[in-house]
N, C-alpha and C positions, 0 to 999 in steps of 0.2 A: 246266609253267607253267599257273596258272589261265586257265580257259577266259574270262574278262574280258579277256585280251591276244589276246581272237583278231578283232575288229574296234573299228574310232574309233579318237580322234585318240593317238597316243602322243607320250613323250621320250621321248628314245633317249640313251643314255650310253655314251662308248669309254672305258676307261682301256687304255692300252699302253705296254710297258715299251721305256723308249729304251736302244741300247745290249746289247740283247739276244745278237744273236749273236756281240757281241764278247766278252761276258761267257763264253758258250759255249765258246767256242774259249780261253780266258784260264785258265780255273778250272773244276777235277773237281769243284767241287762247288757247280757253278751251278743244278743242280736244288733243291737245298735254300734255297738265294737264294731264288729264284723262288718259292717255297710260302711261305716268310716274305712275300714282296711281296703275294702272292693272300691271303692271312688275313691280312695289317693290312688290305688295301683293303676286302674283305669286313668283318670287324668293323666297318672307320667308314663303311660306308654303310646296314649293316644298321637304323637308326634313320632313316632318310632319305627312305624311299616306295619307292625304286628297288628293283626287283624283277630276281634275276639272270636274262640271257638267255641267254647261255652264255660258254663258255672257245673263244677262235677264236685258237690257235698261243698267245704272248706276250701278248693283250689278253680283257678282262676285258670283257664287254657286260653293261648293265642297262636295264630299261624301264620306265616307270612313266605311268602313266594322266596324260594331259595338261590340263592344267588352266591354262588363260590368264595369270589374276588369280595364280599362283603364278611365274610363267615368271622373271622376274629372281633370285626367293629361289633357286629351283633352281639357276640358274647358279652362284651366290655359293658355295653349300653343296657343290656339284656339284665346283667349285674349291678348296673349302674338304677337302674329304675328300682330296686328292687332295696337297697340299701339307703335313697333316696324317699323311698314312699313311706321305709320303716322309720326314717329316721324323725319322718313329719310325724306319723305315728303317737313315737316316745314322746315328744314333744309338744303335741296339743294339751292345752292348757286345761279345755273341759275334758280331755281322757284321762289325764292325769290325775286330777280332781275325782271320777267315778270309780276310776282303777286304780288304788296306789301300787298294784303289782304290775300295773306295764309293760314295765322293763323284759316281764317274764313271756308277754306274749313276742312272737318273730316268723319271718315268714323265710323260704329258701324255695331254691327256684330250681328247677331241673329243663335241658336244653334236648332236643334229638332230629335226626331230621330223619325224612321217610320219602319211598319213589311212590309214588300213587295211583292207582287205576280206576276208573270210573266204572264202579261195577254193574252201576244199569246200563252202561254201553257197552255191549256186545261183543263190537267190533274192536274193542281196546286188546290189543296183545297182552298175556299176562308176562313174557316173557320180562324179566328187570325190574320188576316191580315189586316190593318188600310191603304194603299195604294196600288196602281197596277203601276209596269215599263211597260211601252211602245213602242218598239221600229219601226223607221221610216226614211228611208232612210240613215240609218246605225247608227242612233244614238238614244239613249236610253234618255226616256222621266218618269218623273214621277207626280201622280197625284194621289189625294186622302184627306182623312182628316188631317191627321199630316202636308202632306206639304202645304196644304191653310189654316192650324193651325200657322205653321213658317211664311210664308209672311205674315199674318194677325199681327203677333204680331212684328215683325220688322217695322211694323209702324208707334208705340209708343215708340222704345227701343234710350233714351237718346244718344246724340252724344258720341263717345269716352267709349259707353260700351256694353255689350255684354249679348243678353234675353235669358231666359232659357223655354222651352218649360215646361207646368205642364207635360208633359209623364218624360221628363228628371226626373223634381223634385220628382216623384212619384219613381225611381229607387234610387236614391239619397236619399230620406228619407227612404224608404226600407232597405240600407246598411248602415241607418245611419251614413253617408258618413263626414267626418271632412268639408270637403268642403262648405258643409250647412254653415258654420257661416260666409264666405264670398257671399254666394247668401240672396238679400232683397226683399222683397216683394214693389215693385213699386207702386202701387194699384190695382183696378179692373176694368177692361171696356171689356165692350159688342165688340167682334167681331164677326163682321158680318157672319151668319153660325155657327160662332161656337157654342159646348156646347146647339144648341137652344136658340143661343142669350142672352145665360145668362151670368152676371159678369165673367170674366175668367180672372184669376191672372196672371200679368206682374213681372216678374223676370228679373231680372238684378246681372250679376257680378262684386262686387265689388273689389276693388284687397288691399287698405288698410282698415283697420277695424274702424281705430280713428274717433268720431265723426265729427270733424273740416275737419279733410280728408276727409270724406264721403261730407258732405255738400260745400266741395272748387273744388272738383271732377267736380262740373257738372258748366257749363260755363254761366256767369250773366246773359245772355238774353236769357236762357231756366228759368229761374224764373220766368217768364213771362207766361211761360206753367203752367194752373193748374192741370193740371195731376203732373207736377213734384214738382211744388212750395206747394201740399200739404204734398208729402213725406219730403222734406225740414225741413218745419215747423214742423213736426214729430220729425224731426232727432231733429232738435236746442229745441225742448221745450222737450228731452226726453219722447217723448210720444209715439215714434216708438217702435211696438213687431213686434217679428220675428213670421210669421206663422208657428206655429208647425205640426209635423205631424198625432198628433189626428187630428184636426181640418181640415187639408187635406183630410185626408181620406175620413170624413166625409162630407167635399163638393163634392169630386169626387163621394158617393155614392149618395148625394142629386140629382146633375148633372143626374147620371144616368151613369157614365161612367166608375166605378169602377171596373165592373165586364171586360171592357173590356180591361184596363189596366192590369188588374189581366192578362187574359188571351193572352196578345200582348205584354207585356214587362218584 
């Protein structure tokens, strides 16, 4: 990776394949699946800015130099590749043919961005800075809170949609960004580390607004998740609100972590 990704502000992109090791254990010839899913996702982001970080087991990482005034088109596009690659996916005629279950595999994407420091130099201040790159027999590594922030919450993030890091949300309600009324507040769970273990809001991008879309969006046998089937129930009884950005704020000072959002994004 170019030596530009070795400090400042980065995106961060997850794609990972849902469904993986059941595909595994299903089909002799789930390796071949898998190499189709990696070369459609690659092909449609290669026009994109994102630059590959690596291959971590099933998900696919990219980075691209952070840029504020860009941050909602990212998401859109970031979303947009992603529902786009699967949709060539379902749709191949030799996959369909090998796989008649298909349909069942799906990928979802997790978004986060992170301040970075160059941790073999020295001279870099660690002040504002929420992760450190690391590099290691030629290739650059990264580690820190934001990015065990992103993998902790692409855990929870629904098939076929894409989680927004609270750093993102927190730039985005800042710019009081249009984009806000397509991101929903998923609910709240504890990950591990983070926050000190406190509730930490799951974001999710939605790409239509209608309620019946929102609720047809997410696939029958995730209703079975009650992480999802209470958002669900929200939607359908009108009882979902959008977390605004008092209320944000105000968690992130409760947290404890305002001051350092203030000062890293």
């Amino acid at each position: 990776m170019e030596e530009e990704f070795k400090k400042g502000k980065f995106l961060f992109l997850s794609y990972d394949i849902v469904n993986s090791t059941l595909y595994k254990y299903r089909h002799l010839k789930w390796a071949s699946l898998y190499k189709k899913i990696f070369e459609t996702l690659h092909n449609e982001i290669k026009s994109s800015g994102f630059k590959k970080w690596k291959i971590n087991g099933d998900e696919l990482l990219y980075i691209k130099e952070y840029i504020e005034c860009n941050l909602s088109d990212d998401i859109k596009k970031a979303d947009c590749i992603m529902t786009t690659a699967l949709r060539k996916i379902h749709e191949d005629n030799e996959l369909r043919r090998d796989f008649n279950d298909i349909k069942q595999i799906s990928l979802k994407s997790t978004m986060w961005i992170a301040n970075i420091k160059d941790i073999n130099n020295s001279d870099n201040d660690e002040k504002g800075t929420s992760d450190v790159s690391i590099e290691w027999n030629d290739k650059i590594d990264y580690f820190g809170k934001e990015t065990d922030t992103g993998f902790r919450i692409s855990t929870l993030v629904p098939r076929s949609k894409t989680g927004i890091s609270a750093a993102i949300m927190y730039v985005l309600f800042h710019k009081d960004d249009e984009i806000l009324k397509n991101i929903k507040l998923l609910g709240y769970s504890s990950l591990k580390g983070i926050w000190n273990n406190k509730k930490y809001p799951i974001f999710i991008y939605i790409r239509e607004l209608k309620k019946n879309k929102i609720v047809r969006s997410f696939h029958y046998d995730e209703k079975d998740n009650e992480f999802i089937s209470q958002f669900i129930k929200k939607m359908e009884e009108g009882k979902y609100k959008d977390l605004d950005k008092e209320d944000f704020i105000e968690m992130l000072d409760y947290i404890g972590v305002k001051e350092s959002y203030q000062s890293e994004f």
